[in-house]
C-alpha positions, 0 to 999 in steps of 0.5 A: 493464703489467709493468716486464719489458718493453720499451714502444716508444711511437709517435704515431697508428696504427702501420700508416700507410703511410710508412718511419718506421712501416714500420720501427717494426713491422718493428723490434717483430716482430723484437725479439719473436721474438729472445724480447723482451716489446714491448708497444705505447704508442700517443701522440697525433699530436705534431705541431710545436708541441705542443698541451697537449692532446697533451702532457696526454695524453702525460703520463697514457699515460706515466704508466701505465708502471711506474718504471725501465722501458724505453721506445723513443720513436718520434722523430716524437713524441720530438723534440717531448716535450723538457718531458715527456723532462726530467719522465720521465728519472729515472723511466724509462729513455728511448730515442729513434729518430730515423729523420731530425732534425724539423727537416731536414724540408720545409715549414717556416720558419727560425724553425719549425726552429730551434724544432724543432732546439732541442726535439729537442736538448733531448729527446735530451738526456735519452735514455740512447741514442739508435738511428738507421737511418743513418751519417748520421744519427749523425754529424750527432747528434754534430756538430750536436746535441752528442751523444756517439758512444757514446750513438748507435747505428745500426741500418740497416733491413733489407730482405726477399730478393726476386725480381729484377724483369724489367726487361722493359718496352716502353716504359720502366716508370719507378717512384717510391714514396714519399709525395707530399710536398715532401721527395721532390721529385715536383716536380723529378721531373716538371720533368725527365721533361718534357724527356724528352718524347721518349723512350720510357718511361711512370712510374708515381706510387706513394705516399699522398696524405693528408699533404699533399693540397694537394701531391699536388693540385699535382703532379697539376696541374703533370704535366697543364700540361707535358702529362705526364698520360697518361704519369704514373699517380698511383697513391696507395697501394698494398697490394702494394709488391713488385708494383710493384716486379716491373714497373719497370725503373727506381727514380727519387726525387730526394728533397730529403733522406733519414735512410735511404731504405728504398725505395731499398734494395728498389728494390736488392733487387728487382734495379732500376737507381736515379737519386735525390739525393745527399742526406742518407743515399742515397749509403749505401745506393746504390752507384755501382755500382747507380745514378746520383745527382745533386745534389738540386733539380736538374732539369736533371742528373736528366734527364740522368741518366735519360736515359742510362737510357733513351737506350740499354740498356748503361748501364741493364743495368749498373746493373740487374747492379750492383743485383743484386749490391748485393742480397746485402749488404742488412742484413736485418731480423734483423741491425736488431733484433739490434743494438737488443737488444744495445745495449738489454742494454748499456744496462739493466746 
């Protein structure tokens, strides 16, 4: 391993099929081809709380990299190193990517998140900077984890120039792309898409069922008892997500909470009208202009937001034109790694 380079450490197989990995290999393409040497630290899955069998193994992959050498830590393991960060921060010069912070995500108790909170403060504490994809993100850094403005630095995700989608489905193509996990809130979903029995329109599930099988199964089973079976594809995971895309007409994820939400944003590109939740960063991403957005957890406004989309074409073909515009001022993969490469060069001096 040469101390050239730049290493970007991330836990288990960078080409699992979710936003944070998504963002990982966009990140490293496009650090290399601004000409920087990126070589990939694959770590165990560091999951919460850490084996000493993964934290073994952590210590001996870092072990390996030449002193004084950068390393981008991926947050999904980074929050969780916080003894191995304290060991290694005089020795390597240590960036975290914090996409969201652990413990804002579902499924845990209030003992395992505060336990969460207290790792992840201590390990950032011990990166030289810290890269986060949101506004959001950041400001909650500063205000609840002590950090220091100047040490957080935001690098949006970028998002690819498509074609518009066509938006010419009969019935309604309602799409949702995300995992099936409690943090996307299919379940509030598919409560408020059951008061719409009425109405015209037919959804269309797209998103991996392996990091919670026993959600995925009680989405399946709450769609068939409110009789949503035969108007709701479970898809699972597709190869071709711009496919999906090209056939909606409307973007619908009410996610419980969200650092960024790339897929809200290729929803945006690809010219499609938004109804989500106004949680954690979407209202960044999505302007009021593009979509409507409702508290989270609220099946009830949900509904009603969809269905002024679906009751009518002037409200979804002013959103849909709004989307369209929205597009052109999406940040694009280039403009993330050129902010990383710089806050890199600042931090090496």
């Amino acid at each position: 391993m040469s101390n050239t380079s730049i290493y970007f450490a991330f836990p288990g197989d960078l080409d699992t099929a979710s936003g944070g990995y998504h963002y990982d290999r966009r990140l490293i393409a496009e650090l290399r081809e601004l000409g920087l040497a990126v070589e990939l630290v694959a770590l165990p899955h560091c999951n919460f709380p850490l084996t000493e069998d993964a934290r073994s193994q952590v210590v001996q992959v870092l072990a390996k990299i030449p002193d004084h050498a950068t390393i981008i830590i991926d947050g999904l393991a980074y929050g969780v190193l916080d003894e191995v960060a304290a060991a290694e921060a005089e020795r390597l010069l240590l960036i975290a990517l914090c996409h969201h912070p652990l413990a804002l995500e579902t499924g845990h108790s209030e003992r395992e998140r505060q336990l969460l909170f207290e790792s992840e403060r201590r390990a950032l504490g011990y990166a030289r900077l810290t890269l986060v994809t949101s506004e959001h993100t950041r400001q909650i850094l500063i205000d609840q984890f002590g950090m220091a403005p100047e040490t957080v630095i935001v690098a949006r995700p970028g998002t690819d120039r498509v074609e518009f989608a066509a938006c010419e489905g009969n019935p309604p193509q309602l799409l949702t792309l995300a995992s099936l996990t409690r943090r996307k809130a299919h379940d509030v979903l598919i409560e408020a898409l059951a008061s719409l029995s009425v109405l015209s329109w037919h959804a269309r599930f797209v998103g991996s069922t392996v990091f919670d099988p026993d959600w995925a199964i009680q989405l399946q089973e709450q769609a068939a008892r409110l009789g949503l079976s035969e108007r709701i594809d479970f898809a699972g995971e597709v190869d071709d997500a711009q496919a999906e895309y090209k056939r909606a007409d409307i973007f619908v994820l009410p996610s419980r909470y969200e650092g960024y939400g790339m897929v809200f944003a290729e929803a945006i590109a690809a010219g499609l009208p938004v109804v989500g939740a106004s949680a954690g960063a979407v209202p960044e991403v999505v302007p009021p202009s593009a979509g409507l957005l409702v508290p989270p957890d609220d099946a009830d406004a949900l509904a009603d937001a969809l269905h002024r989309l679906l009751n009518g074409d002037t409200v979804r073909e002013g959103l849909q034109a709004g989307a369209r515009s929205a597009a052109a001022s999406l940040p694009q993969w280039a403009d993330s790694a050129s902010i990383v490469a710089k806050a890199l060069r600042e931090v090496q001096r």
